[in-house]
N, C-alpha and C positions, 0 to 999 in steps of 0.2 A: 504494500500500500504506500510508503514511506517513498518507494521508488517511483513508482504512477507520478507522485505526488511532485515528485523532485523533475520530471521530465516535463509534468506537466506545467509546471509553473515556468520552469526555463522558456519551453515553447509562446507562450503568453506575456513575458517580458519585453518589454519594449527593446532593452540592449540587454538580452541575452548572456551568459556569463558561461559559454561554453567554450572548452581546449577539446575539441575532437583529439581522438590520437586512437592509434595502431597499435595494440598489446602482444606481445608474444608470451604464451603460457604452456608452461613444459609440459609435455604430458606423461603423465602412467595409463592411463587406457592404450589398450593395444588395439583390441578387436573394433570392428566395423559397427557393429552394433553398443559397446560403451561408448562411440567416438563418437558416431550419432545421435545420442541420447545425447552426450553433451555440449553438443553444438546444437541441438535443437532447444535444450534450458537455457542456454547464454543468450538464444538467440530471441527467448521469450522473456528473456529479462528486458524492463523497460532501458532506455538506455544503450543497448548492447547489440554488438548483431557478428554473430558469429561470419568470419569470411576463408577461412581457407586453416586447409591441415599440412605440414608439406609430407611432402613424399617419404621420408624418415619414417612419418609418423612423432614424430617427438613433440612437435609443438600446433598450438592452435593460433593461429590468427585472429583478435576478438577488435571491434572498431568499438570506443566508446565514448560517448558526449562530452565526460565530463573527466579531461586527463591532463588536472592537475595531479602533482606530484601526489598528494592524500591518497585522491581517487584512484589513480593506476593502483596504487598496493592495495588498495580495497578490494577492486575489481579483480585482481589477478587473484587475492586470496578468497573472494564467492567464487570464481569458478577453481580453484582447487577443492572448495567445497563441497561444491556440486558434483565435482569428480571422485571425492573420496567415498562419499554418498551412494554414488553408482557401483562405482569398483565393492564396495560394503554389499550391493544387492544384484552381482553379479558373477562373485568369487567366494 
C-alpha cells in the first residue's frame, strides 16, 4: 500500500522527485521457473519493472523510479526478499 502510495503521489507532483536508475541484482535462482516468479513480483511491484536476466543467469536487470542512493539498497534488498521467499517454496 505504502508503495501505490509512494508512486502515486510522485506521479501527481507537479516536479516530481524521481532518479530512475538501472539495478543489477545477483541472483540465487537458477531455474526458469524461480527466475520467473521473480521477475514477474518485481515487476508487480509498484515502482519496478523487471527488464532482463543475462545469459549467466546470475543477475537480474530491475529499472526503478526512485534510485536515490537509500532507494537502490532498498530495492535490491525486496527483491533479494522476494527471492529468498521463492527459493524457501521451491527447494
Amino acid at each position: 500500500v505504502i508503495s501505490n502510495l509512494r508512486v502515486a503521489a510522485a506521479c501527481l507532483r507537479r516536479n516530481p522527485d524521481l532518479h530512475p536508475s538501472i539495478l543489477h541484482v545477483p541472483l540465487e535462482a537458477k531455474s526458469d521457473a524461480e527466475i520467473s516468479a521473480l521477475a514477474n513480483l518485481v515487476t508487480l511491484t509498484p515502482g519496478t519493472l523487471s527488464l532482463h536476466v543475462d545469459d549467466a543467469r546470475e543477475e537480474l536487470y530491475v529499472h526503478s523510479l526512485f534510485g536515490s542512493e537509500k532507494d537502490r539498497a532498498a530495492t535490491v534488498e525486496g527483491v533479494k526478499e522476494f527471492e529468498r521467499r521463492i527459493l524457501e517454496a521451491t527447494r
